[in-house]
MIGU-832961 format. One record per residue (C-alpha): residue number from 0; residue in one letter; z, x, y. Coordinates in Angstrom, 1 decimal. Example, Ala and Ser with C-alpha at 12.3 -4.5 7.8 and 13.67 -1.06 7.14 Angstrom:
2
{seq: 0	type: a	w: 7.8	u: 12.3	v: -4.5};
{seq: 1	type: s	w: 7.1	u: 13.7	v: -1.1};
This chain:
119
{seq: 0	type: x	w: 22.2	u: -36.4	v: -19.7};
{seq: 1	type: x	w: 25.0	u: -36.9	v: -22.6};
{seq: 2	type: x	w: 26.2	u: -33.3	v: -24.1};
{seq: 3	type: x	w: 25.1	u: -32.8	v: -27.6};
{seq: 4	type: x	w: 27.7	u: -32.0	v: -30.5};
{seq: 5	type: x	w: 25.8	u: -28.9	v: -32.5};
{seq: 6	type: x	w: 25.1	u: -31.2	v: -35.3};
{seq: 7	type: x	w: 23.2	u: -33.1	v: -32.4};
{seq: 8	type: x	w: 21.6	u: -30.2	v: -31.2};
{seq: 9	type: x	w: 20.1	u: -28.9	v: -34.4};
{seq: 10	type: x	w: 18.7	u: -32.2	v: -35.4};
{seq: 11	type: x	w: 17.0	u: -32.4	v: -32.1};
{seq: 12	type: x	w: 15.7	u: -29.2	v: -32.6};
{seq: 13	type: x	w: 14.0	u: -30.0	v: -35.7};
{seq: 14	type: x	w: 12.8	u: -33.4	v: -34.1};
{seq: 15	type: x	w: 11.1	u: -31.6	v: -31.5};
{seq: 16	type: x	w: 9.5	u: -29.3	v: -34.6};
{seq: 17	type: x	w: 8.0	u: -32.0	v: -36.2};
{seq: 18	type: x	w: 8.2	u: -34.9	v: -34.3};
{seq: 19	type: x	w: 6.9	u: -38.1	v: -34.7};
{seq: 20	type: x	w: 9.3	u: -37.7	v: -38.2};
{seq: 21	type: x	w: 11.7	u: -39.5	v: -40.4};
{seq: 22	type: x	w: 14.7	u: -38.7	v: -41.5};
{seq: 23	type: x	w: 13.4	u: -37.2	v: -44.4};
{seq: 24	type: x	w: 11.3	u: -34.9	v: -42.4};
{seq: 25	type: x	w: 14.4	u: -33.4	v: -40.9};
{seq: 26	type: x	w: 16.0	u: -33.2	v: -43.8};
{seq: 27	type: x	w: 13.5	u: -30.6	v: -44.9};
{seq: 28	type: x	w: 14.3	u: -28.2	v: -41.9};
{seq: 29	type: x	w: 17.8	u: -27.8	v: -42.9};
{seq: 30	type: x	w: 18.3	u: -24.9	v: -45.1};
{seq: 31	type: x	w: 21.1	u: -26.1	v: -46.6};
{seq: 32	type: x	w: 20.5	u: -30.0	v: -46.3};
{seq: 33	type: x	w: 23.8	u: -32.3	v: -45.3};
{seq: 34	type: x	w: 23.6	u: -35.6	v: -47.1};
{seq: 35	type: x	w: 21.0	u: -38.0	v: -45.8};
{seq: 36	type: x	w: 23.0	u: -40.5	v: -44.3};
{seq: 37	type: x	w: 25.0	u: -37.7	v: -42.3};
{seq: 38	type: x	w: 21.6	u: -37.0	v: -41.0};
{seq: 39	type: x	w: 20.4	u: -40.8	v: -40.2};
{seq: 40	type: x	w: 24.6	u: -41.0	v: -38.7};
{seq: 41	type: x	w: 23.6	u: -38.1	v: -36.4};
{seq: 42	type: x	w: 20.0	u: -39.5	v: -35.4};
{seq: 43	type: x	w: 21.4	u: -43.1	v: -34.6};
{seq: 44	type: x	w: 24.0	u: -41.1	v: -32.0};
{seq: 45	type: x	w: 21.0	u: -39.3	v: -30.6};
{seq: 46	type: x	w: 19.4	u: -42.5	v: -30.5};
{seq: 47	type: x	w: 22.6	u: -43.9	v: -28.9};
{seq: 48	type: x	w: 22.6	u: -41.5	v: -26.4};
{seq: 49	type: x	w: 18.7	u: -41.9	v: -25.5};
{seq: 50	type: x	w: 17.4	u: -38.6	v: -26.9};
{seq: 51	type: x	w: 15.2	u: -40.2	v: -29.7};
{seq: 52	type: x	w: 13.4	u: -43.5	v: -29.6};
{seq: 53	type: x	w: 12.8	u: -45.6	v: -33.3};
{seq: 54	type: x	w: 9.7	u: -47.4	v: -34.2};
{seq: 55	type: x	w: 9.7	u: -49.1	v: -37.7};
{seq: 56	type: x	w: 7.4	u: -48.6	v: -40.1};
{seq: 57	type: x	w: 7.4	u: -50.6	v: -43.1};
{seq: 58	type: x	w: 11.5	u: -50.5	v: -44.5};
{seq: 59	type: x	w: 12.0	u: -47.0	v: -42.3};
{seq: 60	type: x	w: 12.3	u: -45.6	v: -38.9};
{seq: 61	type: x	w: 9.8	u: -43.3	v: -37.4};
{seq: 62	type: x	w: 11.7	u: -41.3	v: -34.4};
{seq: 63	type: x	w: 10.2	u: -39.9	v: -31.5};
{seq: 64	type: x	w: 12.0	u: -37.8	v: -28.9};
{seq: 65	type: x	w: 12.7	u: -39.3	v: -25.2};
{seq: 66	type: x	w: 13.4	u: -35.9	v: -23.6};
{seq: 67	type: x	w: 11.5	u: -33.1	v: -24.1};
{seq: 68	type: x	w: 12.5	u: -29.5	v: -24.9};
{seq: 69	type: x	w: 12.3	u: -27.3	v: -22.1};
{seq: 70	type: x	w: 14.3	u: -30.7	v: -20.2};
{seq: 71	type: x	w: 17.5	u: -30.0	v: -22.3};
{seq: 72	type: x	w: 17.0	u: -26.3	v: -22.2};
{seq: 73	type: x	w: 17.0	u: -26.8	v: -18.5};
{seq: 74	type: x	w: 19.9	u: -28.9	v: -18.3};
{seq: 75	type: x	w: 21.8	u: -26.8	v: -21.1};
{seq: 76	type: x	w: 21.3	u: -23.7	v: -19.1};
{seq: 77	type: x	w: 22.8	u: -25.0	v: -15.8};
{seq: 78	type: x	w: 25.4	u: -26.2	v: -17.2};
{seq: 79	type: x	w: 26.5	u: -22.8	v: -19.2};
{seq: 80	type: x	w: 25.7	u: -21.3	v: -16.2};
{seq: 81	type: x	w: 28.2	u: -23.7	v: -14.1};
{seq: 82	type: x	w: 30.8	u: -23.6	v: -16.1};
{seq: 83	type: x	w: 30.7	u: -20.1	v: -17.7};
{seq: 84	type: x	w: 29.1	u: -18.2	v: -14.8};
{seq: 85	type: x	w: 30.5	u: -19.6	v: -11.6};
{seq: 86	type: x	w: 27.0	u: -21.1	v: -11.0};
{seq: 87	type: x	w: 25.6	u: -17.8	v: -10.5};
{seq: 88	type: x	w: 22.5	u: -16.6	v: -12.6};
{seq: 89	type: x	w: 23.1	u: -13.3	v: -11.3};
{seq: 90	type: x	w: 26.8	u: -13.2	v: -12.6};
{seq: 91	type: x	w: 25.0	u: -14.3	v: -15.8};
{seq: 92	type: x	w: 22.4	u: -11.7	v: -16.2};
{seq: 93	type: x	w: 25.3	u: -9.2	v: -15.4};
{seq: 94	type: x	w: 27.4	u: -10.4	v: -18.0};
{seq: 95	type: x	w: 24.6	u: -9.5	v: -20.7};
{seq: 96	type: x	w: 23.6	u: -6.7	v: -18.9};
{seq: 97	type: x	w: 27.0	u: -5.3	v: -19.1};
{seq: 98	type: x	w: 27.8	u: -6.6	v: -22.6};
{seq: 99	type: x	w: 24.8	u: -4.3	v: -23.9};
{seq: 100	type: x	w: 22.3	u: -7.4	v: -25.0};
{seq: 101	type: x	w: 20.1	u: -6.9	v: -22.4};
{seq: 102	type: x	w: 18.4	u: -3.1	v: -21.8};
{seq: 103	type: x	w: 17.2	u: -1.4	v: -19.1};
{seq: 104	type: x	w: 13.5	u: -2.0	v: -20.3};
{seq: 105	type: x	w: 14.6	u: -6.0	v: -20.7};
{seq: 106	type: x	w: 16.0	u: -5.8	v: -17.0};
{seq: 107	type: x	w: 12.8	u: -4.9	v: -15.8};
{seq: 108	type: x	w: 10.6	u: -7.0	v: -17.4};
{seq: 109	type: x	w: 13.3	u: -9.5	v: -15.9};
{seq: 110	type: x	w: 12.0	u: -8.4	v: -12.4};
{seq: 111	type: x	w: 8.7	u: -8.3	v: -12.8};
{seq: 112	type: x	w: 8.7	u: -12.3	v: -13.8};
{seq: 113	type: x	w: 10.5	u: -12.8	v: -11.4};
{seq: 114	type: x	w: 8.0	u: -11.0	v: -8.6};
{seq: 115	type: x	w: 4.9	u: -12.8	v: -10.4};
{seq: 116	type: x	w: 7.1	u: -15.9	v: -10.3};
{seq: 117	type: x	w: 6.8	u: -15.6	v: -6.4};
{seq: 118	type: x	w: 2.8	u: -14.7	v: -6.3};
């Protein structure tokens, strides 16, 4: 799977929100909208890339995403967790254990997914 650029990323995410959808249909997510044909510049990479699929209809494209969400999440993770984390999920949960972003409470509830996880 290619890494996404966060221009990339965003537009996915909005695909995913509304998906089928034009370009004008992503456009509408943005809260401060780029110009349209940065938009359609960044959904023809994503198309490149083999994230969204076209279909044509009438003198438009209708896009549909070719990987779903919790996919790229799970590929995104491991690899901030390869790179950032020396593969270690543990060294992870540490480092925003540590950093204060994750409480005690949030620790726990951690734990007990984990044990359910296992049931």
């Amino acid at each position: 799977m290619e890494k996404l650029t966060r221009q990339e990323e965003e537009a996915m995410i909005y695909i995913w929100k509304t998906e089928p959808c034009f370009i004008k249909d992503i456009l509408n997510k943005y809260e401060e909208a780029p110009p349209y044909t940065t938009v359609a510049s960044i959904v023809k990479n994503l198309e490149r890339k083999k994230y969204v699929e076209a279909k044509r209809v009438g003198n438009t494209y209708q896009y549909y995403s070719l990987i779903r969400q919790n996919e790229y999440k799970r590929s995104f993770m491991s690899s901030v967790v390869r790179n950032y984390f020396a593969n270690s999920y543990k060294e992870m949960v540490s480092f925003f254990a540590k950093d204060q972003k994750l409480s005690p409470e949030d620790l726990k509830e951690i734990l007990d997914m984990i044990e359910k996880g296992k049931e």
